[in-house]
C-alpha positions in Angstrom: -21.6 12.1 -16.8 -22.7 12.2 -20.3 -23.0 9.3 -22.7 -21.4 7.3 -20.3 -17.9 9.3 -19.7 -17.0 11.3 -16.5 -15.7 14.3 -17.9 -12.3 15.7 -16.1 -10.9 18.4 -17.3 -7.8 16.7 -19.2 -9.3 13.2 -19.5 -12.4 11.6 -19.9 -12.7 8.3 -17.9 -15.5 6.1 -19.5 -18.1 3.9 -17.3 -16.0 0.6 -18.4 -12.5 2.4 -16.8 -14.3 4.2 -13.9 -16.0 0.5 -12.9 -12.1 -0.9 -13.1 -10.6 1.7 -10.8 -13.6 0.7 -8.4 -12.9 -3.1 -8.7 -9.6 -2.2 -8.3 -9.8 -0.2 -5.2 -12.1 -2.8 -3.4 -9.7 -5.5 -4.1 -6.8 -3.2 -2.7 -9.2 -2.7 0.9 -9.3 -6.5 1.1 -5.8 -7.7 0.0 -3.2 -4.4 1.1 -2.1 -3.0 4.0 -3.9 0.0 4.9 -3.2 2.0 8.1 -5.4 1.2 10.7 -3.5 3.9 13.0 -0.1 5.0 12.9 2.6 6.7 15.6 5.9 7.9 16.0 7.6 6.2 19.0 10.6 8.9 20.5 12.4 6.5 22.9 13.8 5.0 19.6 12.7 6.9 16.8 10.4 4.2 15.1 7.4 4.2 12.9 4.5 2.1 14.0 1.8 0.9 11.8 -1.0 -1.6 12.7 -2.7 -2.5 9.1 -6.2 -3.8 8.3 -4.3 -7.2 7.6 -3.4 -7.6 11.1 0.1 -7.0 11.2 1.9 -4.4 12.9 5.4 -3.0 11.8 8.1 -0.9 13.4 10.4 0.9 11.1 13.6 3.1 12.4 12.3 6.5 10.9 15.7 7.2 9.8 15.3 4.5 6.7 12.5 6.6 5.6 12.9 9.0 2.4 11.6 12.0 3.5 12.1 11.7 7.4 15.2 11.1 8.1 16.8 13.7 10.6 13.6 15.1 11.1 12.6 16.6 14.7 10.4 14.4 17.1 7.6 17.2 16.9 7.7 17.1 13.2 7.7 13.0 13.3 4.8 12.6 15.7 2.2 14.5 13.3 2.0 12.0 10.9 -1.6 11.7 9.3 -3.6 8.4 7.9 -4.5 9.3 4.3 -7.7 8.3 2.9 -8.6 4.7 3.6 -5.0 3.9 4.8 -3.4 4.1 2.0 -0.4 6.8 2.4 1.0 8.5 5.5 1.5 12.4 5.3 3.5 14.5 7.0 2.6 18.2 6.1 5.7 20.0 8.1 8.0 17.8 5.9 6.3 17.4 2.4 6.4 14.2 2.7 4.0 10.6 1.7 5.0 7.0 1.9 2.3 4.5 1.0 1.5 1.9 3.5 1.7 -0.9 1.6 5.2 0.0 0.3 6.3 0.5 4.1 5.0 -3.2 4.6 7.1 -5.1 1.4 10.1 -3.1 2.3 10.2 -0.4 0.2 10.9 3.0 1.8 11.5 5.5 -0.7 12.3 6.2 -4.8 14.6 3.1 -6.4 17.5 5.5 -5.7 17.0 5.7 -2.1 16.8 2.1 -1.6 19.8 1.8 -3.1 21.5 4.4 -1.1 20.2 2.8 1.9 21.4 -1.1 0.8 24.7 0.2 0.4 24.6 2.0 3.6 23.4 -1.1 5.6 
């Protein structure tokens, strides 16, 4: 840091933006859903999620962008990004954020669609 700017290569954050995106992220810990632990469930191809808010969700995998007709083996090695925040799935290239999966969104704006009209 020099004269109060983090220099990255690109873009140079300044103390005042850098203290933001930590006031940000500590409000996002205590008011999102973040993954406590996550599991594929084969007996019905679900999604669980148990969050830091205390909730827990179940979500047919198949609603998912990025999972759907995916193998079981491929479905159980999901990962817990971070603090929570995401869910990865290196075999399939493929992220959802956790508090997305919680207020129903499950992919781009044209896969919800896809999937309303579908439903």
């Amino acid at each position: 840091m020099v004269d109060g700017t983090v220099h990255i290569p690109g873009k140079d954050i300044s103390d005042a933006e850098l203290l933001t995106a930590q006031e940000r992220g500590q409000w996002s810990l205590k008011h999102e859903h973040h993954a406590l632990e996550a599991w594929y469930e084969l007996s019905d191809r679900t999604l669980h999620i148990k969050s830091t808010l205390a909730a827990h969700i179940i979500l047919p995998v198949d609603h998912l962008q990025g999972l759907q007709g995916a193998s079981d083996q491929d479905l159980a090695a999901v990962e817990i990004l971070g603090l929570g925040s995401g869910l990865h799935w290196e075999s399939l290239d493929a992220d959802l954020g956790v508090h997305s999966l919680f207020c129903g969104t499950y992919g781009s704006k044209k896969w919800m669609a896809q999937l309303q009209s579908e439903l």
